[in-house]
N, C-alpha and C positions, 0 to 999 in steps of 0.2 A: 646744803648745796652739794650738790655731786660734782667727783673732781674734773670731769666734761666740762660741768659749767663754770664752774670756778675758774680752769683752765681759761673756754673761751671771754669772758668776761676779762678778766686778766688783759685778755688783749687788746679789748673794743676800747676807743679811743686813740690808740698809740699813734703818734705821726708818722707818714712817710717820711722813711728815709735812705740814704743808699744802702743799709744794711736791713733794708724794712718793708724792700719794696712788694710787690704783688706777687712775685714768686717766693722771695724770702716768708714771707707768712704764708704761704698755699704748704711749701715745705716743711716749716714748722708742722700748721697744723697736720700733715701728712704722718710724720714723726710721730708728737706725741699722743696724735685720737689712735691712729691705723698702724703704728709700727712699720710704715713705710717710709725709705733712703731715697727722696729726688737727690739729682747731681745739685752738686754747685750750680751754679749759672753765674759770672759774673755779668749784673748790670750798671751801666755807662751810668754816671750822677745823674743824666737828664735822658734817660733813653727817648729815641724818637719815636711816632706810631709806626715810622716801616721798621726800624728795629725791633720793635715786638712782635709787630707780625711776623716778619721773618726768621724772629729766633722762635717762636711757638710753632712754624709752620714748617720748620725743617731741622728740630733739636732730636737728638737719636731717642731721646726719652720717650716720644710719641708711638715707639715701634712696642714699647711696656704697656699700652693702654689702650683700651676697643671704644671706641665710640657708641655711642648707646643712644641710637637712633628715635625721633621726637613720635611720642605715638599719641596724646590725646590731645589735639588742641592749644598746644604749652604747658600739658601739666608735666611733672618731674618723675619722670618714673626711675632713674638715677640711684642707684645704690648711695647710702651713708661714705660718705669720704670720696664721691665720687670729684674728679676734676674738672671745673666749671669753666670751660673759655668764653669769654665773652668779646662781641664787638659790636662793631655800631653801622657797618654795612656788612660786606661779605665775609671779611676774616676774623680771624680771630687776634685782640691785641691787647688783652688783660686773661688774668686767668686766677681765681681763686679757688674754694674748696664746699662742693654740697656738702649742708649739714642736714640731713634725711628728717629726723626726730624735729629737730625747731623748724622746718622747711625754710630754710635760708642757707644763701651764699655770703661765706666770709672771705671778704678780699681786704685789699690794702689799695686804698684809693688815693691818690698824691695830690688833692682836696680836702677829703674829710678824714683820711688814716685808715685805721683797722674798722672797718665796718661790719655787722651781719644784715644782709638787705633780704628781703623777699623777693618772688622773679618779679609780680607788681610794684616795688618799688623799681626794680633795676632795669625794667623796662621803661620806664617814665623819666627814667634819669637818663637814657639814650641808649645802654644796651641791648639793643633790640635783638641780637644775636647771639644765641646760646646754644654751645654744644658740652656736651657732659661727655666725661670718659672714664670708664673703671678700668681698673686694673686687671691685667690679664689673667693674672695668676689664677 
């Protein structure tokens, strides 16, 4: 097993927690696949849906990462370790991490925990809205 999967494996199952939450694992996993430092974020034990939308929609960290606009029909053309926002009408109010090579997104879901989902599951579970974003660098 390669230390990728070992890594993410490692984490599927975990429960949400306030130290666990959607961002707390999108950062992790940023960390140790990509060698990339998100900020802290502290989140609220029970954040609300307007406070994620509007901490994802107006965090300075957004001004670090290009949007990577939808070109085939929903398929993921999203670079490896790209960042996955999801929502369920127009905004964005969850946000986990493309994993390119398994084609799934690994998020932290305060339901089922650390999950990795395909876009066809994660569409069927209600996120109908998906915008990817790499890094600028």
């Amino acid at each position: 097993m390669s230390g990728r999967t070992a890594f993410l494996t490692s984490l599927l199952g975990q429960r949400w927690a306030r130290e666990r939450t959607c961002w707390h694992v999108a950062a992790l996993v940023e960390l140790r696949l990509f060698g990339r430092v998100l900020p802290h974020v502290e989140v609220p034990p029970d954040p609300s849906w307007d406070w994620m939308i509007s901490t994802i929609a107006s965090h300075p960290e957004r001004e670090n990462w290009n949007d990577v606009p939808p070109r085939h029909a929903g398929l993921v053309t999203a670079a490896d370790g790209a960042l996955a926002c999801l929502g369920s009408l127009k905004r964005a109010a969850h946000i986990g991490v493309w994993l390119a090579p398994e084609r799934r997104v690994i998020h932290c879901d305060p339901q089922l925990g650390v999950v990795a989902e395909d876009v066809a599951t994660l569409r069927a579970r209600g996120w109908a809205r998906m915008q990817f974003f790499e890094p600028r660098d």
